[in-house]
N, C-alpha and C positions, 0 to 999 in steps of 0.2 A: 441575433434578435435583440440580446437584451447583453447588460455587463454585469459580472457579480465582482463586487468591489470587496475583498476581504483580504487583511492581512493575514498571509500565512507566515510564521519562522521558518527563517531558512536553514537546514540546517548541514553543518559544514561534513565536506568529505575527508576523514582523519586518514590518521595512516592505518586504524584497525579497519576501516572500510576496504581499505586498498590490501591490505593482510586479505579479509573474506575473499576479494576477486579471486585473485591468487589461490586461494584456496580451492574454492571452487571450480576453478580453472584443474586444477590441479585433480580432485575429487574424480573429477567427467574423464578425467586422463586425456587430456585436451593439450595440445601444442599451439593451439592459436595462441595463447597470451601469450607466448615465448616469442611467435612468429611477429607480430603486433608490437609486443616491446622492443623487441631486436630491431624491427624497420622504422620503429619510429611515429608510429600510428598512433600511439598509445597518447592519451591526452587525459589530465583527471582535473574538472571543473573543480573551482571551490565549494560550492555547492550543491544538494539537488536540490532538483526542482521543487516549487511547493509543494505542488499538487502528485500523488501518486498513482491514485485512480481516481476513475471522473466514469460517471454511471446518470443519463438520463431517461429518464422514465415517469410513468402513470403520471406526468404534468411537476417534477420534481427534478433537481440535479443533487445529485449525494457525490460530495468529495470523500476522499481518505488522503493525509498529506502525509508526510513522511515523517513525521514528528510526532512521538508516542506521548500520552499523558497520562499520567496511574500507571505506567505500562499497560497499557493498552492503546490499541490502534483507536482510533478518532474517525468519525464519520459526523462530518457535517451534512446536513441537508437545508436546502435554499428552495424556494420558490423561481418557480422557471423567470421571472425579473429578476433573479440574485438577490432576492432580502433572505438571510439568512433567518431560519425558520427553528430551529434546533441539533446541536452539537451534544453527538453521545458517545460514550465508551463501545467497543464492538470487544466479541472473543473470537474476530476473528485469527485463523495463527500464517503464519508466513512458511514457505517452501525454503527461503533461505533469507538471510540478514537485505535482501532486494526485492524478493518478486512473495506476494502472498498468493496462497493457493486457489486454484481456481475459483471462482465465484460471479455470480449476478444479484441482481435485486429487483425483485419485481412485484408489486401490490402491497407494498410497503412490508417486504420481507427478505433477507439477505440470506443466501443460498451459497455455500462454500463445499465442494471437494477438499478433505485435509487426507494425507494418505499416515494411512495407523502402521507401520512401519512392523512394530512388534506383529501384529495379526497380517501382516502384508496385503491387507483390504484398503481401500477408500471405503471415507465413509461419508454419508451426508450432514451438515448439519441447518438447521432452519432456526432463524432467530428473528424475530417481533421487533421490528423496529422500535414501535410505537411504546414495547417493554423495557429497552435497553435505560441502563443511566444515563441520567442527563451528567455531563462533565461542564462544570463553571470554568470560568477565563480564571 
């Protein structure tokens, strides 16, 4: 329909990134990344991709890119045209150094499963968009 034209950083895949796989790989007690490296499969971009998750909703598109600021994850939101509308700080937290825990957004509210590890629960947490800090360029 429309294009949202916004520079995101790209930001580069080091060798600690390639460390975590591995790791993680390793964590799961998993043989595929051995399977994968041994054949040949195994390919590592310079980059990821800008964009990490992409959420549209209630007439809005909310990015999160892969590139943290304050340490904190980044949530843009845009106007379904792409003019970007406001950029804010999130507490959202991540599952591992790639993938954040589960979540939605819906009526300008961000909705995340984090698992509490200690108490062996998930738990929910609900955060105001419309409350979060604004984060400057």
């Amino acid at each position: 329909l429309y294009t949202v034209k916004h520079h995101f950083e790209k930001i580069e895949v080091t060798t600690k990134h390639k460390e975590a796989v591995r790791e993680l790989f390793q964590l799961r007690k998993s043989r595929l990344f051995e399977i994968v490296k041994m054949r040949g499969w195994l390919w590592w971009p310079s980059h990821f991709p800008a964009v990490h998750h992409i959420a549209v909703t209630d007439g809005k598109i909310y990015m999160i890119p892969y590139k943290k600021k304050q340490g904190k994850v980044q949530l843009y939101v845009f106007d379904i045209k792409g003019k970007l509308l406001r950029r804010v700080a999130t507490p959202l937290t991540k599952e591992n150094m790639f993938a954040l825990h589960p979540m939605c957004i819906k009526n300008g509210k961000i909705y995340q499963l984090s698992e509490n590890e200690e108490d062996e629960v998930w738990e929910l947490s609900v955060h105001h968009i419309a409350k979060l800090p604004d984060i400057s360029e």
